[in-house]
N, C-alpha and C positions, 0 to 999 in steps of 0.2 A: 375461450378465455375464462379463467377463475371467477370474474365480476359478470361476467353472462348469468354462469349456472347460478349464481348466488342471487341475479336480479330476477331472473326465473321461479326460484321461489317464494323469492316476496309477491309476487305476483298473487300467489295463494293465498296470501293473507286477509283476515276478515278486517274490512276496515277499523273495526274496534283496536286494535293491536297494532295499528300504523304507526301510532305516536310513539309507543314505548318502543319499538321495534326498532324505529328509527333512531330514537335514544339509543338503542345499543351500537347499532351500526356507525355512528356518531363517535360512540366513545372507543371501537376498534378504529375509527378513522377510514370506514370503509365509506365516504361519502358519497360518491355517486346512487349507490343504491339508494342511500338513505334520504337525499333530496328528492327522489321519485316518490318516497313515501310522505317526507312531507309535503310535497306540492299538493297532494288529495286533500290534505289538513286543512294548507293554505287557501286552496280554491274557495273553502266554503265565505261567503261573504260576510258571516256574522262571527268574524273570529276574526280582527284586526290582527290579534298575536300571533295569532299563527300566519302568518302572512312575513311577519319582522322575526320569528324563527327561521323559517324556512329559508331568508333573504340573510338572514345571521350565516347561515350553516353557508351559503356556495359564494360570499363574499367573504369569507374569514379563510384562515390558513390551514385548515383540515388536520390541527394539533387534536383533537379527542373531547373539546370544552363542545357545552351545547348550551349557546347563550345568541339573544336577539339582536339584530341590527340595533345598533344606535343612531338614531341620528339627530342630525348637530342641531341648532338652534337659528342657526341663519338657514332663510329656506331656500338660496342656492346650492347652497350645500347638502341641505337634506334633499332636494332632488336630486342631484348630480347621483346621491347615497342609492336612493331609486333605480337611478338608472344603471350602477355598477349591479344591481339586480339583475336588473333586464340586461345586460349585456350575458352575465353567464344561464340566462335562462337560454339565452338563444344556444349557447355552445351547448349546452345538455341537451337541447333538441337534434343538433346536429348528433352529437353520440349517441344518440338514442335509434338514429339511421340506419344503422351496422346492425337492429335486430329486426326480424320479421316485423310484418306488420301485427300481429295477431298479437304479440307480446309488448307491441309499442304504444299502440293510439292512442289507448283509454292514458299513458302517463305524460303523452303530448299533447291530449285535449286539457289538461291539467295543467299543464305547464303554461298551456297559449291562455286560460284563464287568470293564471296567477301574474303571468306577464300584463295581461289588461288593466287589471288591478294595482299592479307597481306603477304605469306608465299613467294611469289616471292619478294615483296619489303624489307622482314626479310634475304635473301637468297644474295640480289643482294649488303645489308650491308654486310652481314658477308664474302661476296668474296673479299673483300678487306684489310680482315684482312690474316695473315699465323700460328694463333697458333692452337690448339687443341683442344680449344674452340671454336673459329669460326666454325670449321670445325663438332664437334660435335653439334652446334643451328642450322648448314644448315641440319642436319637430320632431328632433335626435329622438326624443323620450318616445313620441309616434311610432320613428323609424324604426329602432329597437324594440317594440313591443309585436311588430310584425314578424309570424314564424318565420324561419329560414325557407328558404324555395329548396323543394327534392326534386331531383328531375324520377319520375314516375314515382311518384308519392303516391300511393293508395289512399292514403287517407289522411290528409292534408287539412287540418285544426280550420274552425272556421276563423275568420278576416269578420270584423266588423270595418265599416267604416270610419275614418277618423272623421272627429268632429270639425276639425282645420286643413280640410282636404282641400287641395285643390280645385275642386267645383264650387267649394264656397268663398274662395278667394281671389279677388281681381287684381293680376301683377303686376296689374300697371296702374291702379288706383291705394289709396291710404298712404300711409306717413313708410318711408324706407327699409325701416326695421319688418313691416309690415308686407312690405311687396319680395324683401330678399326669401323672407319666409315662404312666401308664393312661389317666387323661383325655383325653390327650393325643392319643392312640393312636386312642382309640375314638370322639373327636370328628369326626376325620378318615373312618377308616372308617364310620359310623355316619351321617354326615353330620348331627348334632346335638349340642349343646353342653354337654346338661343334666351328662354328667359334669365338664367343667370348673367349671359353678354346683355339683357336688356336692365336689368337692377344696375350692373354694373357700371353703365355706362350713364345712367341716372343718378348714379352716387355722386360720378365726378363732376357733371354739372352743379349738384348743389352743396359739394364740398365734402363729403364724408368718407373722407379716404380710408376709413375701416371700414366701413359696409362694399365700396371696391376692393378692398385688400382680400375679404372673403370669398364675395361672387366666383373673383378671378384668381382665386386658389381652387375652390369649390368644380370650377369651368377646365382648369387645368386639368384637375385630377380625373374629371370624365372622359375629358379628349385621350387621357393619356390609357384607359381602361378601354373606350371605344372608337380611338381615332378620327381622321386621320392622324400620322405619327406628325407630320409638317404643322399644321395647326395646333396639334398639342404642345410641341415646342414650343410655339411663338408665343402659346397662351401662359406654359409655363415663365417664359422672361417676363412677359409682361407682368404676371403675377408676383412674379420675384421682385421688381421694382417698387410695384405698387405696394407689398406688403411691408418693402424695409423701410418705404415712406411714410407710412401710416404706425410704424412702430408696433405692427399684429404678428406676434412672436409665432402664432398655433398658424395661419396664414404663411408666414415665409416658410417654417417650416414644411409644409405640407407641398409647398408650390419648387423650393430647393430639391425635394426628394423626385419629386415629378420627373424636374427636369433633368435629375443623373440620372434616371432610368431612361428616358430616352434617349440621351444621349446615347450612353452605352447600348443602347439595340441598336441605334444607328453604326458605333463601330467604327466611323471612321475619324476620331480623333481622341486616344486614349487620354493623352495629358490633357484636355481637357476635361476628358469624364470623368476623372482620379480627381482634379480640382471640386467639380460638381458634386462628386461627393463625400469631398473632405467639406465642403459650405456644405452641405444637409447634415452632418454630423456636429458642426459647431452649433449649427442652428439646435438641432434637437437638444445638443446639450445645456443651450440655455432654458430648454424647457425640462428640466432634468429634475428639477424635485416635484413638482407636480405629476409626474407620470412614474414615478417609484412605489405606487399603490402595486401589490403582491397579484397575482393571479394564479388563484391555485389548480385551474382547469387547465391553464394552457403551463403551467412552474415555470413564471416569470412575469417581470412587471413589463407595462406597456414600453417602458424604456428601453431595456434588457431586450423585449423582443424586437423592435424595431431600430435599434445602433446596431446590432449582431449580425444580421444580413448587408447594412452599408458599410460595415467595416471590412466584412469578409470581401466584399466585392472591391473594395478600393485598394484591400492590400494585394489583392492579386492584379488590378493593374498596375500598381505602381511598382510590383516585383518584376513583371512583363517589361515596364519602362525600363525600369534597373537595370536588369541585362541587357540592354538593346545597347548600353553602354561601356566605355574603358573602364576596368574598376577601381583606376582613380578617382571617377567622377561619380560612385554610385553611394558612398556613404550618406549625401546628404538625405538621398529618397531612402536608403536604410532607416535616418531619425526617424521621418516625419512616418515612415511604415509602423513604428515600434509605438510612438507617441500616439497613434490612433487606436494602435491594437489594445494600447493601456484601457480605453474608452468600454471596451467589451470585458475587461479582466472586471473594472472596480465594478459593472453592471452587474457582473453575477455573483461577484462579493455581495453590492447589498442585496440584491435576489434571495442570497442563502441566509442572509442573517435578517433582512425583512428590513433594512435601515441603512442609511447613505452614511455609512459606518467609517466609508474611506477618505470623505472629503476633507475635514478635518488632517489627517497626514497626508495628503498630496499637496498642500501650500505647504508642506516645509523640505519636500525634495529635493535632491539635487542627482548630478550623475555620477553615475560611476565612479569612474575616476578623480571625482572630487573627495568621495569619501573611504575609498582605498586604491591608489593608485599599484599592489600589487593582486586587485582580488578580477578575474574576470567574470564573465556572466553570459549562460546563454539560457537563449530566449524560443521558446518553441510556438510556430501559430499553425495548430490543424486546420487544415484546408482540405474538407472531403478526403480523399482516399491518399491526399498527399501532407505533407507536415515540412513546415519552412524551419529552417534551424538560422538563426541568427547568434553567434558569437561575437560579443561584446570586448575586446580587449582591452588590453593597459595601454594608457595613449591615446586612446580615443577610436582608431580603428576598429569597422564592423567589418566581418566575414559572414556572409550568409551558401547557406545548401540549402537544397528542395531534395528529398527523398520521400520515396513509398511509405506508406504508413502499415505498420503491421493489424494482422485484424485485430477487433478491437477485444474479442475475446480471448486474443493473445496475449494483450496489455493486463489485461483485467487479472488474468490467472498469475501473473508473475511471482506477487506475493505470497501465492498459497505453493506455490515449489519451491518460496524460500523457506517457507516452514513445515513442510512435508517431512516428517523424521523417517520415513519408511523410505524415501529415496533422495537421501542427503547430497547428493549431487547432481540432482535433474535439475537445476537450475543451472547450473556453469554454460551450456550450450547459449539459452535464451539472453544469458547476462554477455557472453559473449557478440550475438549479433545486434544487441542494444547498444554494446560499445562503439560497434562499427556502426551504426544508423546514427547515435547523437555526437559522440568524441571523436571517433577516427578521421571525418572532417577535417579538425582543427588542430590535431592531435601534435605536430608540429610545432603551431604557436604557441600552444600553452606551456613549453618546459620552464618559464621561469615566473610563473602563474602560482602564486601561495595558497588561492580561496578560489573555489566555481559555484560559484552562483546559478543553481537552474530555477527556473523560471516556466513550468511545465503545464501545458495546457492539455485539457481534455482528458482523452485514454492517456496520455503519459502522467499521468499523475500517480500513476500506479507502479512507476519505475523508481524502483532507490539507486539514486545516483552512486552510495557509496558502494555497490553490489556490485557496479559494471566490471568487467574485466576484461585485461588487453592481454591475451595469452591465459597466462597463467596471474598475474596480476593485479591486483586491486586499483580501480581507480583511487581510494580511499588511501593507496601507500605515497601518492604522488600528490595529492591535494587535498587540505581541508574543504568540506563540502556544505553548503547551507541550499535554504531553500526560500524560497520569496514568490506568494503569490503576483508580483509585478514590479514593474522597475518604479513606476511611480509610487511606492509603499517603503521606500528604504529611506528612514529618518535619518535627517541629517544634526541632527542635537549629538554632544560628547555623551560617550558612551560608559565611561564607570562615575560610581558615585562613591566618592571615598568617604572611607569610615563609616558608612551607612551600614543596619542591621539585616540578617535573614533571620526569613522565618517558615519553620518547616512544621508540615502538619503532615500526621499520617493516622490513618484508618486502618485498623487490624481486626476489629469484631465483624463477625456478618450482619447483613441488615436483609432478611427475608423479605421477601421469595428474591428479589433480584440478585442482588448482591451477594457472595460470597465470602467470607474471611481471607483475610490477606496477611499469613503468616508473617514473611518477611520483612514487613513495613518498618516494624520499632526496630530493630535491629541497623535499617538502611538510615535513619534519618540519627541514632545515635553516633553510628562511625562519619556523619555527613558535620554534625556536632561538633564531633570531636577535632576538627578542622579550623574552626572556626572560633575566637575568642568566646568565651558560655558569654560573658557581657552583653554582647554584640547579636548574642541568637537566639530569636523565639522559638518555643517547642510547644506546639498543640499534639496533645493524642488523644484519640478517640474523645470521648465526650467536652472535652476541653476543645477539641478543633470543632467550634461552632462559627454559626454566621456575627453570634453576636462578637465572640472575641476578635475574631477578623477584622471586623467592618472598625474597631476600637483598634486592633493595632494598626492600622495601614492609614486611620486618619488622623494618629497621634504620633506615629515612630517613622524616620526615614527608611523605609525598607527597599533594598535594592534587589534583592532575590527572594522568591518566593517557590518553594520548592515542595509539593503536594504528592505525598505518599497513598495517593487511593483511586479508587475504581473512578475510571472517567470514558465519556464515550462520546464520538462524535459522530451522527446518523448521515442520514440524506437531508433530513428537517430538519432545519437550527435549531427550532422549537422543543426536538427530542434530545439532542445534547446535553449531556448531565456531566455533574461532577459531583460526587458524595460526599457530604460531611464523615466527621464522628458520630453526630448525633443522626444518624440514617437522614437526615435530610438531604435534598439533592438540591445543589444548585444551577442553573439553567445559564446559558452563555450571558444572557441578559444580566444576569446578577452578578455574576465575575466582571462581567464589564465595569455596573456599577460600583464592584467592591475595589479593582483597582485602578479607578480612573482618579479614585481620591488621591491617589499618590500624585497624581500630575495637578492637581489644583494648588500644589503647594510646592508646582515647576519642578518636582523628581520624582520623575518616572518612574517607574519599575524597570529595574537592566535586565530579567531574566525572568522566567515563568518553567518551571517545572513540575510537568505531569507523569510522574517514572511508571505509572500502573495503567495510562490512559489507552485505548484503542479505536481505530476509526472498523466504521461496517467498508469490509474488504471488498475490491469489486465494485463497486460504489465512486463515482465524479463527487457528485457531489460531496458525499462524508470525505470524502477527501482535502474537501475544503475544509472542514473544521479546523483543524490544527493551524491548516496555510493560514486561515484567517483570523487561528483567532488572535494573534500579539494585535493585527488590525482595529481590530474592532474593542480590545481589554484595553489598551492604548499601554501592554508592556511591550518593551522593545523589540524583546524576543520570545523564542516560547522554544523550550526543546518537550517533546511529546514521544511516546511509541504509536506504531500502526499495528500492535496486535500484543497480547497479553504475554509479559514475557517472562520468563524463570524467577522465582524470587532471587537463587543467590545470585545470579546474573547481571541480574537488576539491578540490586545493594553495588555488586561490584563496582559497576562500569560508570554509575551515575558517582557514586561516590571518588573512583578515581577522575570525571570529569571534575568534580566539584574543587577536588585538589590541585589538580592543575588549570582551572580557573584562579582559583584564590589567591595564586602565586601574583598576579598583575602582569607577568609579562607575556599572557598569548592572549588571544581573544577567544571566542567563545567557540567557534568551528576548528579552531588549531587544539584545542580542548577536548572537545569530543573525541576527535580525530584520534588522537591519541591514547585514548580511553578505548574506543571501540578496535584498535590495533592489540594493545595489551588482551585484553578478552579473546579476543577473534586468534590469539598465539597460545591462549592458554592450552591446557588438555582440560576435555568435555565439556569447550564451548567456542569450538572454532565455526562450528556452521553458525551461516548469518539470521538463521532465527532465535539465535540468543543476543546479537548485537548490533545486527542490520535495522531494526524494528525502531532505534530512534535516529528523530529527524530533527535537527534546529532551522526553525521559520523565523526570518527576522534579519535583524541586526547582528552579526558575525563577530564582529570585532570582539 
C-alpha cells in the first residue's frame, strides 16, 4: 500500500526534521504518517505543545490545517478532550500491526508514551471533580491508555502500573462511586464479573439506582462477550429495567443493544429480536448529539458507527417477517423498515458534513403522498451483496424486491461510459440491466406516476435515474425524475414564493493553478436574464459576484432562485467542497449554508439553488453526497447540480431552457428539467447523455 512505502521513509528521517516533515504531511493530509512523526515530538515530556499538536492533528478532520487541541474550560470536558486522544492512539497502534515489527516498535513505544501522558493529564482533570462521573473517566482514561493486546506481539510497549489499580482498591469498602470503580477494575483484570453483581447489588440496598443502572449494564455487556448466553440475557433485562428506572440514558442504551444481540443468536423468535432492536435504536438516538463527534480514523461518528450495524440487522428481520406474510398485511412492517433505515441515512449525512445538519428539516416532514399525491418514490437499502428496493406509491401502497446487487466496481464505472466520447454507446447495455434491477419491478404500477423519486443508497448513487432504459427508451420520456437523499428530508412548507427576485452570479476569468476559465458563463446567465423581469434579477459577474455582495443581497432581498454560473466541486470530505467566487475566493459548504440560511430567518427560503458548472469526484459514495446534501444542510429547497463538467453550450442551453419553463408557474421543478434535458438530448451534437444526463435535482420537485 502507498502509506507503507511512504511511512517507510519517514522512518529515515533524522529527528531534527520530524516537525516540519510532519507539517508537510499534514498539509497534503496524508495524516497517518504524520502522527507517527509527531508522536516522537510529543513523547518528549518538556514540551506540553507538542503533546496538544500532536492530539490536534488525530482528533481533528484530516482537512490540511495544523493547529492544537483545544480544550474547553470545564474540566470534564477537557478530559473527556484527553481522552478522544487516547482513544485514536489506541486505533494507530492497531494500524501500525499490519507492519513488521522492525518498522513498527520504536513508533509504538512513542505512542504508548504519549498515551501515558494524555491519560495522566485526563486523570489529574477528573481529580478535581467528586461525582461519579469523574471518578468513572479516571478508569476509562486508565483503560484507554493501555496498548491494544496483539496476539504474538514481538514487541509489545511497556504497561506501567495504574495508580487506581485494583490491588489498591477494596470493592467492598469506601463510599459507592468508589467500590463501582473497583468493580470495574477487578472485572477486567480478574476476568469475572461477580464484583460488578456485588456494587450492584449494594446500590440497591442503599438507593442509588444509577450506580446499579451501570454495574448492571457494565455486567451485561461482559456476560454477553464471555457468557454464558442464558445469564447474559437475564443480566441484560435486568439491566434494561434498572437503567430506564434510574433515568441512565448511556446504561439503557448499552444494556438494549446487549440484549438484541442475544436475542438474535438465540434465533428463536425474530419478532421479538426486530422489537429489541428497534428499542436499542430509539435508545441510541436519544443519545444522538452527544455522540456526532467525527472520527477520522475509523470516517464516522461514534453514532453513525453504531445505528448502521442495528439497522442493517433489524431491516433484514423485519423484511424475513414481511414475507412470511399475505401482502396485504406487510405494508405496515414496510413503514416501520423505511422509518429506521431513515436513522442510518441522516447518520451519514451529518458524518459528511461533520453537523446534525438534518435535524432541523426532519420535524417538518411529512409523506408522500401528502405532499404530491401524483409523485412516487423508490427507496433502495444495500444489504451486503443484495439491495432491497422498496417502491413507494400513490395511495399509500409499498411494493418491495430483493435483488443481487451488481459489483460495486460496476456501479462506480457507470458514469464514466456515460461520458466516454470514444465509445458513445457502451452505456446502453449497463443502463439497460439497471432498468431491469431497480424499474422493471414495479414497472407496471407506475404508468400513471408523473415524478420518481429515487432515493439511492450506497454504490447506487452512482446510477442516473434519468439514463435507465427499457428497450430502446428513456426512462426520462415517461417520468419526471428527482433525487432525495431520504424520505425524512422532503419539506413539507409551499413551494413558490411569488414575486420574489433571482440572482445569478457567474465566474468567467481563471483563478490559477486550480481553476480554469469558463468561457460560457456570461453568455448563459445573460439569456437566463433575459427571461426574467431585469427589476426582479440580480447579476454578479466576476469580481462583483463576491461574498460581500451576496451575504448583502440574500439578507436584504427576497430571493427565491439562486442560480451560480462557476466551478464547484463536491469531494469525499465536506471540508474539501468549494464553490468559487469572482473574486478567486472559494467558498466552502459551510459558508453557503451560512449565506443562505439568511433567507429562511426571514421565513423564505430559497425555492431553488443552481450550480450549472459544479462536479462531484466520480466513483466516489461519499462526493456523491455533496449535491444529495447539500439543499439539506443550505436549507434551500432544492439544488439542481451536474456530476461532471459539462459543454459550455450545452450548458447555457439546457439550464436556460429549464429556467423558462420553470418560470412559466405551471410545472414544477423536475417536470422542468425533464423537459429541457428531452430537448437537448433530440438535438443534433448532443444527444449522448454526457452533454445532458450530468444534471440531477435533489430536493423539492414541485
Amino acid at each position: 500500500m502507498r502509506w507503507i512505502a511512504i511511512l517507510v521513509s519517514l522512518l529515515a528521517l533524522v529527528p531534527a526534521a520530524r516537525a516540519d516533515e510532519a507539517g508537510d504531511l499534514i498539509e497534503a493530509r496524508q495524516c497517518f504518517p504524520a502522527t507517527l512523526l509527531l508522536s516522537r515530538e510529543a513523547a518528549a515530556p518538556e514540551d506540553p505543545a507538542a503533546l496538544l499538536r500532536f492530539c490536534g492533528l488525530v482528533t481533528g478532520s484530516c482537512d490540511g490545517a495544523d493547529r492544537p487541541m483545544t480544550l474547553p474550560s470545564d474540566p470534564m470536558q477537557a478530559g473527556a478532550a484527553w481522552q478522544s486522544c487516547l482513544r485514536r492512539i489506541g486505533e494507530l497502534t492497531e494500524r501500525l500491526a499490519v507492519l513488521p515489527p522492525a518498522e513498527s516498535c520504536e513508533e509504538r513505544a512513542d505512542l504508548a508514551a504519549v498515551a501515558s501522558m494524555a491519560a495522566a493529564r485526563a486523570q489529574d482533570l477528573y481529580r478535581t471533580q467528586e461525582s461519579l462521573a469523574a471518578r468513572l473517566e479516571t478508569v476509562r482514561s486508565w483503560q484507554e491508555a493501555l496498548p491494544p493486546v496483539l496476539e504474538g506481539d514481538p514487541c509489545p510497549p511497556p504497561v506501567e502500573e495504574p495508580a487506581a489499580s485494583a490491588a489498591a482498591v477494596d470493592a467492598t469498602q469506601g463510599s459507592l462511586p468508589e467500590r463501582l470503580v473497583a468493580a470495574l477494575l477487578l472485572t477486567e483484570e480478574q476476568k469475572d464479573p461477580a464484583p460488578l453483581a456485588t456494587v450492584e447489588q449494594a446500590a440497591k440496598l442503599e438507593n442509588a439506582p444509577d450506580i446499579a443502572a451501570i454495574a448492571a449494564a457494565r455486567r451485561a455487556e461482559w456476560l454477553e462477550a464471555n457468557g454464558p448466553a442464558d445469564q447474559a440475557l437475564a443480566a441484560a433485562d435486568a439491566a434494561v429495567l434498572q437503567a430506564a428506572h434510574a433515568g441512565a440514558a448511556d446504561a439503557e442504551e448499552r444494556a438494549l443493544t446487549a440484549r438484541a444481540r442475544l436475542l438474535d443468536a438465540q434465533g428463536s423468535d425474530p419478532a421479538a429480536t426486530a422489537a429489541a432492536y428497534a428499542a436499542a435504536i430509539r435508545a441510541l438516538d436519544r443519545r444522538r448529539p452527544e455522540l456526532l463527534a467525527f472520527d477520522w480514523i475509523r470516517q464516522g461518528s461514534p453514532y453513525r458507527l453504531r445505528v448502521e450495524p442495528l439497522v442493517e440487522r433489524y431491516v433484514a428481520l423485519q423484511i424475513d417477517r414481511a414475507n412470511a406474510l399475505p401482502p396485504d398485511q406487510r405494508v405496515p412492517i414496510y413503514r416501520d423498515i423505511l422509518h429506521f433505515a431513515e436513522r442510518a441515512r441522516a447518520a451519514e449525512l451529518s458524518d459528511y458534513f461533520q453537523d446534525d445538519c438534518v435535524a432541523a428539516l426532519q420535524a417538518r416532514t411529512r409523506t408522500l403522498a401528502e405532499i404530491d399525491p401524483d409523485a412516487a418514490a423508490l427507496v433502495t437499502i444495500v444489504q451486503g451483496p443484495s439491495v432491497e428496493l422498496f417502491m413507494l406509491l400513490p395511495g399509500g401502497d409499498i411494493r418491495h424486491h430483493r435483488a443481487g446487487l451488481p459489483p460495486r466496481g460496476e456501479l462506480e464505472a457507470y458514469p464514466f461510459r456515460l461520458t466516454d466520447p470514444t465509445q458513445p454507446n457502451a452505456w446502453k447495455e449497463q443502463s439497460r440491466q439497471l432498468y431491469d434491477l431497480l424499474i422493471r419491478p414495479f414497472a407496471s404500477e407506475l404508468s400513471q406516476v408523473a415524478t420518481l423519486v429515487f432515493v439511492p443508497d450506497g454504490p447506487l448513487r452512482h446510477v442516473l435515474p434519468a439514463t435507465l432504459l427499457d428497450g430502446d427508451t428513456l426512462l426520462l420520456e415517461r417520468h419526471a425524475i428527482a433525487l432525495n437523499p431520504g424520505l425524512d428530508f422532503i419539506d413539507d412548507r409551499s413551494t413558490r414564493v411569488r414575486g420574489a427576485d433571482w440572482l445569478l452570479g457567474a465566474v468567467s476569468r481563471a483563478c490559477p493553478p486550480r481553476w480554469d476559465a469558463l468561457a460560457g458563463t456570461r453568455s448563459e446567465v445573460m439569456a437566463i436574464e433575459a427571461l426574467h423581469p431585469r427589476s426582479d434579477t440580480i447579476v454578479l459577474m466576476d469580481e462583483s459576484f463576491a461574498r460581500a455582495s451576496l451575504y448583502q443581497d440574500l439578507a436584504t432581498r427576497p430571493l427565491s432562485v439562486l442560480h451560480f454560473a462557476t466551478h464547484a466541486e463536491f469531494a469525499p470530505q465536506a471540508s474539501d467542497s468549494k464553490v468559487l467566487l469572482g473574486t478567486c475566493e472559494e467558498l466552502g459548504l459551510d459558508d453557503l449554508e451560512s449565506l443562505i440560511k439568511q433567507a429562511r430567518y426571514r421565513d423564505r427560503p430559497v425555492d431553488l439553488l443552481v450550480l450549472s458548472a459544479c462536479q462531484s469526484a466520480l466513483g466516489d459514495d461519499r462526493a456523491a453526497l455533496g449535491l444529495a446534501g447539500l439543499a439539506v444542510k443550505s436549507g434551500a429547497r432544492s439544488a439542481l447540480g451536474s456530476m461532471w463538467k459539462v459543454d459550455d453550450a450545452a450548458t447555457a442551453r439546457l439550464t436556460t431552457l429549464f429556467h423558462e419553463e420553470f418560470a412559466r408557474g405551471d410545472v414544477g421543478k423536475a417536470e422542468a428539467l425533464r423537459r429541457a434535458q428531452l430537448v437537448v438530448a433530440a438535438e443534433p451534437g448532443t444527444a449522448a447523455p454526457m452533454y445532458w444526463a450530468a444534471f440531477q435535482l435533489v430536493g423539492d420537485w414541485r
